[in-house]
C-alpha positions in Angstrom: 127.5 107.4 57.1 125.8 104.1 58.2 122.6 105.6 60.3 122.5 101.9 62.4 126.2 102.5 63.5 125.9 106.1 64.3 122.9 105.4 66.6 124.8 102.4 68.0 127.6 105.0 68.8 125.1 107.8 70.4 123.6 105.1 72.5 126.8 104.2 74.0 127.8 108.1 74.4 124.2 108.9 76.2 125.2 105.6 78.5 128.5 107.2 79.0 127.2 110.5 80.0 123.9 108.7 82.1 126.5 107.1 84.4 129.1 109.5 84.6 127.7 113.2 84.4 125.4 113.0 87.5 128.4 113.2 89.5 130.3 115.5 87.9 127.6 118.0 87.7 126.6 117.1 91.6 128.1 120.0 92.9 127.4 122.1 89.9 124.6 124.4 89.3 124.1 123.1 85.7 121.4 119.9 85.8 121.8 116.8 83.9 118.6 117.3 82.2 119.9 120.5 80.8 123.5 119.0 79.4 121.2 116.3 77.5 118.6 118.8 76.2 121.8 121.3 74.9 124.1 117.8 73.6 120.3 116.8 71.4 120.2 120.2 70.2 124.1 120.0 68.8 123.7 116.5 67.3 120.9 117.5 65.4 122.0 120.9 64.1 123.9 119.5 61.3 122.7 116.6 58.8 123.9 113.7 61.0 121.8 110.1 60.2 119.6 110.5 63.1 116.0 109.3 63.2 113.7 112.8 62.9 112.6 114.2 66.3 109.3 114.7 65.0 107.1 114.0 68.1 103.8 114.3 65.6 104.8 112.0 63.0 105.9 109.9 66.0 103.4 110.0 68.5 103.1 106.2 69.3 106.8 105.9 69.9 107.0 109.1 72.3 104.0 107.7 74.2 106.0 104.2 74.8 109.2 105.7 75.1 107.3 108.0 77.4 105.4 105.7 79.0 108.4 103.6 79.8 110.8 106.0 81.2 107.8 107.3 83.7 107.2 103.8 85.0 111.0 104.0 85.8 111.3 106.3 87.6 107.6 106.2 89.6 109.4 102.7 91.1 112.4 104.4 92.2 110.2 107.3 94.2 108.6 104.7 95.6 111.2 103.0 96.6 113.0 105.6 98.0 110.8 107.8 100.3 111.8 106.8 103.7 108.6 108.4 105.5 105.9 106.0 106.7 102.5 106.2 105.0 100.0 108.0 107.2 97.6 110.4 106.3 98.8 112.8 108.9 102.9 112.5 107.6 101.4 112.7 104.2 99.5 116.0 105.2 101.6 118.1 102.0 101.2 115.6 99.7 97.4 115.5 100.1 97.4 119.6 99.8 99.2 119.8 96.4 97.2 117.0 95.2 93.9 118.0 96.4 94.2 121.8 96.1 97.5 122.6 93.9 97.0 120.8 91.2 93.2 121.4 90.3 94.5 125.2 90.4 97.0 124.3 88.0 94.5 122.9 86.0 92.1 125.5 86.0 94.5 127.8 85.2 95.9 126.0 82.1 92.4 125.7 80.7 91.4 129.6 81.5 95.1 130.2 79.6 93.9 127.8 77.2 90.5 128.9 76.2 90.7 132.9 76.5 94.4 133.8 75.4 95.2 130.6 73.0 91.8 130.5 72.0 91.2 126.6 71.8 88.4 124.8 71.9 87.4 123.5 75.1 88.8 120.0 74.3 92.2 121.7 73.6 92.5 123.8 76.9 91.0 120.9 79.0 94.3 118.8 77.9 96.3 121.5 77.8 95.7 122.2 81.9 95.9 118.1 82.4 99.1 117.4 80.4 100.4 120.3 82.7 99.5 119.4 86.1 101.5 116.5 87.0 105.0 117.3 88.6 107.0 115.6 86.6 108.9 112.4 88.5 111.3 112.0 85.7 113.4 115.5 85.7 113.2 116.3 88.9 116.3 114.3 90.9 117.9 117.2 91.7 114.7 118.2 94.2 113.6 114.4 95.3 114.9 112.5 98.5 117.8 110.7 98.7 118.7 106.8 98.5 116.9 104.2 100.9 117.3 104.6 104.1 120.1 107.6 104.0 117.1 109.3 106.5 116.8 112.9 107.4 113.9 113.6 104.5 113.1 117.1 104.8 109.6 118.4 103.7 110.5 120.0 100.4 111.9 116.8 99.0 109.1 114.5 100.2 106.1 116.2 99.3 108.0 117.2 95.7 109.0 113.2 95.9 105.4 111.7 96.7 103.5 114.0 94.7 105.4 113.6 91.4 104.3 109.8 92.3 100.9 110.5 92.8 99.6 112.8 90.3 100.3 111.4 86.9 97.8 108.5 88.3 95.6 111.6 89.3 96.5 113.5 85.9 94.6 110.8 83.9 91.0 111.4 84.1 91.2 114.6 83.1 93.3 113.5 79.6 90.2 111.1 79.8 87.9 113.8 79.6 89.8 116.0 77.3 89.9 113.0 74.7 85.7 112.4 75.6 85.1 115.9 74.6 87.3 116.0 71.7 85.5 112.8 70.1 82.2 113.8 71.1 83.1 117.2 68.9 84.2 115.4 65.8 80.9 113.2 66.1 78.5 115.9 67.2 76.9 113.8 70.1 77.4 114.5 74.3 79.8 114.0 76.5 79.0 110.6 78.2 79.5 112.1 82.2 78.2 108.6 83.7 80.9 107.0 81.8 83.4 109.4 82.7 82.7 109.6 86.5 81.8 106.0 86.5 85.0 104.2 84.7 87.9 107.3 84.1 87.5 108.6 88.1 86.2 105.9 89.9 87.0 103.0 88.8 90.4 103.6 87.3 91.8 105.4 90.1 90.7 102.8 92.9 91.5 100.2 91.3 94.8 101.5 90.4 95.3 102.4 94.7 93.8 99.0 94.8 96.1 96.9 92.7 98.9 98.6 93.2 98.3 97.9 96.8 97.2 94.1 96.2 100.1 92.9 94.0 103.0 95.4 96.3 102.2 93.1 98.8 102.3 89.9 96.8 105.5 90.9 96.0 106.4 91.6 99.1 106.0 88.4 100.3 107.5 86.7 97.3 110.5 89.0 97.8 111.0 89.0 101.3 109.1 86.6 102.8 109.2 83.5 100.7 113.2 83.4 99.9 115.9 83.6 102.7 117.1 87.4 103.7 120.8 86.0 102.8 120.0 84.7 99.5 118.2 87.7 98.6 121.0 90.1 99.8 123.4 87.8 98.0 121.8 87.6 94.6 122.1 91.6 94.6 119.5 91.2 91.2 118.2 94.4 90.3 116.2 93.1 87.4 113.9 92.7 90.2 112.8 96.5 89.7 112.3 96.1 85.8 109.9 92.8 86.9 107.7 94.8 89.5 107.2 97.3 86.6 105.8 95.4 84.1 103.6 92.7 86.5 102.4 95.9 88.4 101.4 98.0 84.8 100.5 94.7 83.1 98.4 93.6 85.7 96.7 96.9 86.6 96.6 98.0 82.4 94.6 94.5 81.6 91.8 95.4 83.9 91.6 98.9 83.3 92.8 100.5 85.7 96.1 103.5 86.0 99.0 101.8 85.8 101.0 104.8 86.7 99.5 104.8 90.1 99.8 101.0 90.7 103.3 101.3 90.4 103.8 103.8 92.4 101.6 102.7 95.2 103.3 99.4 95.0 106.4 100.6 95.5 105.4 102.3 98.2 103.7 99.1 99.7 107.2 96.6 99.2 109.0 99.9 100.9 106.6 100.1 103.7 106.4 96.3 105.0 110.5 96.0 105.0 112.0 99.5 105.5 115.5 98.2 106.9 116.0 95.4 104.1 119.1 96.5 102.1 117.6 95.2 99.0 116.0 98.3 98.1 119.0 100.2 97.6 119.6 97.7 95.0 116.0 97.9 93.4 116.6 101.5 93.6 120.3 101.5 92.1 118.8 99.5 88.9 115.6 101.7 88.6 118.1 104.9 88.8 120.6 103.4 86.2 117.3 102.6 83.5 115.9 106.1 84.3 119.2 107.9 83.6 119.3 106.1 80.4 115.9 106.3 78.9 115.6 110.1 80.1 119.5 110.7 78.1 118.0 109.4 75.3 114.2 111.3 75.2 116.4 114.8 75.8 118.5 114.4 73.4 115.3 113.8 71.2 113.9 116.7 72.5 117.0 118.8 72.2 116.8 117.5 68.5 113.0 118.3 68.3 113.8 121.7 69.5 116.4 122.5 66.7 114.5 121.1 64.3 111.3 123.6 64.8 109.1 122.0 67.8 108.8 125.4 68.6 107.7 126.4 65.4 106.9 130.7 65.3 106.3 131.4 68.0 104.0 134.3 69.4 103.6 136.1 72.1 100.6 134.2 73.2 102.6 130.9 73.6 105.4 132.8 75.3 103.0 134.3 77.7 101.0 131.3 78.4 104.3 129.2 79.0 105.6 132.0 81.3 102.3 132.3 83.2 102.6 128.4 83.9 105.6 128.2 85.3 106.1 131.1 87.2 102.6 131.9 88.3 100.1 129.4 87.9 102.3 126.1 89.7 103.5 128.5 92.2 100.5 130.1 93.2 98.9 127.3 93.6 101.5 125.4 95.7 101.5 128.3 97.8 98.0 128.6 98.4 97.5 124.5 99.4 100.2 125.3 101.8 98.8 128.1 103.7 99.0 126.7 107.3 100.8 123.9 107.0 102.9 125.5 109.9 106.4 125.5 106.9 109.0 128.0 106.5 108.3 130.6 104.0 111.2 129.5 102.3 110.2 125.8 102.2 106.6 127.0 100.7 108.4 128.7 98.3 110.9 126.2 97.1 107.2 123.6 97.0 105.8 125.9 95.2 108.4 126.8 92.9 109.9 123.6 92.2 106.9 121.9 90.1 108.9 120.5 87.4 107.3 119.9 84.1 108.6 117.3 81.9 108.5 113.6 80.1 105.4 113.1 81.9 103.5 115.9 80.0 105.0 114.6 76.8 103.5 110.9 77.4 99.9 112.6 78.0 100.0 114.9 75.3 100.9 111.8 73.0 98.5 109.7 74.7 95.8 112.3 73.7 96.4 112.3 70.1 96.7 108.7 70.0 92.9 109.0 70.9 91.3 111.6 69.7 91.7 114.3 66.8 92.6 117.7 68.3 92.6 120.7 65.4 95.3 122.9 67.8 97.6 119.7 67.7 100.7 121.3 66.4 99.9 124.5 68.2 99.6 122.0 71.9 102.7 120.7 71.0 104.8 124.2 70.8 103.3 125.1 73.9 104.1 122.0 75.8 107.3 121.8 74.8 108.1 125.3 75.4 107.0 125.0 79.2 109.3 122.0 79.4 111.8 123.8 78.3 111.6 126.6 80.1 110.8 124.5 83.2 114.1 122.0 82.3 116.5 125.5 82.2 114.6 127.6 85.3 114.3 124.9 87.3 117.5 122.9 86.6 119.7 126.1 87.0 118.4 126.9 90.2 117.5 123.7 92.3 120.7 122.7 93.4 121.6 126.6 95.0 118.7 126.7 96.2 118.7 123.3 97.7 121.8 123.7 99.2 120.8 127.2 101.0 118.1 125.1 102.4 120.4 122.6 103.3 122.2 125.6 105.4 119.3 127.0 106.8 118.0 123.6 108.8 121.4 122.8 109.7 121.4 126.4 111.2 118.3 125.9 112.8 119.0 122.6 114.3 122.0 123.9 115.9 120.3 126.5 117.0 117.5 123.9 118.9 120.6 121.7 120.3 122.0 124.6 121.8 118.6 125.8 123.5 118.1 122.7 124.8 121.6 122.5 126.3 123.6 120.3 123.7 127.0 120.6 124.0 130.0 119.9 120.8 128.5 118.8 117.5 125.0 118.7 116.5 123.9 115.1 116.4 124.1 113.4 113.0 120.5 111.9 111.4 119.5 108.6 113.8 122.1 109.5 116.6 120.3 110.3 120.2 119.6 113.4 121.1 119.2 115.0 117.9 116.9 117.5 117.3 113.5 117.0 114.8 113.9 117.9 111.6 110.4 119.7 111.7 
């Protein structure tokens, strides 16, 4: 069988599926991310001329594979989050960033060091690569379409901290590779460096140009062209162009791309809320994403029947558990301690810390850079917390969206009523209807 042709014939079957299966599986508990993960596993069960799902051999593929489909999907949560850019609307997103996710790396590297037994390279990057919620997998628990309104605090905060924290991921990969080299070549750490170029000056001048060229764009977007021939054009490749001027600009001087992009978006989303071109920016950046994620899950799927997983013990089961059920929850429930939420929103926050294609993109940006002995062992480990986070998470966030769904609409017709509403409750944007928080 002609490999070329058979890969020719899966892309066009993972298109099929990208376009079509989202709305099949809309009112379905079952996740598109788990159909993809289950389809790779089939295809690469028996001999079929597939390229080998070998994410070692592979690394610098998976990293701009990785890379690319992140990007992707950072514009479209840009892009999509309807709520203004305060500090004081942003309140959640700054606790799970500032208090969330250094708990969740903590905890990977105590999990790391004193039940996996790694060096301290190894369970430094192990907690990093695990940190970020992931922006790619987790559609089923991020807001809705531009300007549909009605964003409710679960799916914003889960929304603008997937975009923030691979930026806020990266010095700590940064550090894990430093330590790592400095092993191999028996010298220091360099902290000054570390402080000096991987925190300070790569994340503000990724906040920085992401800001600076968002609003170039901007004006070249909306500003410098007529609203009507903008509208009319209906161009999406737009979305792929403020991806790669963003990253290109912000990866030549040094900076995290990741977090240009996202801030960017942010920034063009901001200045012209109302314009209808961002549902088109946002249709195009969903349609790439769908693709490039059908086709990294069915690699992992592959990767997974072909012995990712490798034999494992109890150790990697129990860190991998610990991860997803306790460390990322715990933490997201502690940052939210007063944040004046239902216990059921806290919960679904803390819960819903999706792990995915962005762990996969640091782990091979690591070993790109640095020799780590527990590579093969870091690979099992990450991949079985995707996994696990891919089936708990993808099984269970539409039901329990849905009863959260319930429960506002419950309590919002409970607040009309008090305040002497009559009929139906108000509809999103109609007068008199009651806040959302």
């Amino acid at each position: 069988m002609d490999s070329y042709k058979f890969i020719l014939l899966l892309t066009g079957v993972a298109l099929l599926g990208a376009a079509w299966l989202p709305h099949l599986l809309k009112q379905k508990a079952l996740s598109f991310p788990v159909a993809y993960v289950a389809l790779g596993a089939l295809l690469y069960l028996p001999q079929l001329p597939l390229p080998p799902p070998d994410p070692v051999q592979n690394s610098v593929i998976v990293e701009r594979f990785t890379e690319l489909t992140v990007l992707v999907a950072l514009l479209g949560a840009g892009i999509r989050i309807d709520t203004q850019f305060n500090w004081r609307r942003w309140h959640l997103t700054w606790r799970l960033l500032g208090i969330a996710m250094p708990i969740t790396i903590a905890g990977g590297v105590l999990l790391g060091q004193h039940v996996m037994g790694y060096s301290l390279a190894a369970a430094a990057l192990l907690g990093a690569v695990l940190a970020p919620t992931d922006p790619v997998l987790a559609a089923d628990i991020q807001v809705s379409a531009p300007g549909e309104g009605g964003e409710d605090p679960v799916r914003f905060s889960l929304t603008s901290e997937a975009g923030l924290n691979d930026g806020l991921a990266f010095p700590f990969v940064w550090l894990a590779i430093a330590m790592a080299n400095a092993a191999s070549n028996g010298t220091q750490v360099d902290w000054a460096h570390w402080w000096g170029m991987d925190v300070a000056w790569r994340l503000l001048g990724g906040l920085g140009v992401g800001w600076a060229v968002g609003y170039g764009l901007m004006h070249l977007l909306f500003r410098v062209e007529r609203d009507d021939v903008l509208s009319r054009t209906s161009d999406g490749l737009t979305a792929l162009a403020i991806i790669l001027i963003v990253y290109g600009i912000a990866e030549l001087l040094h900076v995290y791309g990741f977090l240009a992009v996202f801030v960017a978006a942010v920034v063009i989303r901001h200045y012209e809320r109302e314009h209808e071109y961002h549902n088109t920016l946002n249709l195009f950046a969903e349609q790439c994403e769908r693709l490039l994620m059908a086709l990294l899950l069915i690699g992992f799927g592959g990767a997974l029947a072909t012995g990712i997983l490798g034999t494992l013990s109890w150790r990697e089961w129990a860190v991998a558990l610990v991860i997803v059920l306790v460390v990322r929850p715990l933490g997201g429930w502690v940052c939210l301690l007063g944040s004046g939420l239902a216990n059921s929103e806290r919960w679904a926050i803390a819960m819903f810390g999706v792990r995915g294609i962005g762990s996969f993109y640091y782990l091979a940006f690591a070993f790109n850079h640095a020799e780590f002995a527990e590579r093969d062992s870091l690979w099992s480990v990450v991949a079985l917390v995707v996994l696990l986070s891919v089936l708990i998470h993808g099984l269970s966030a539409k039901p329990v969206m849905n009863r959260l769904d319930r429960w506002r609409e419950l309590q919002r017709a409970w607040r009309w009523r008090r305040r002497g509403g009559h009929g139906p409750v108000p509809a999103p944007g109609e007068p008199g209807r009651p806040e959302d928080v």
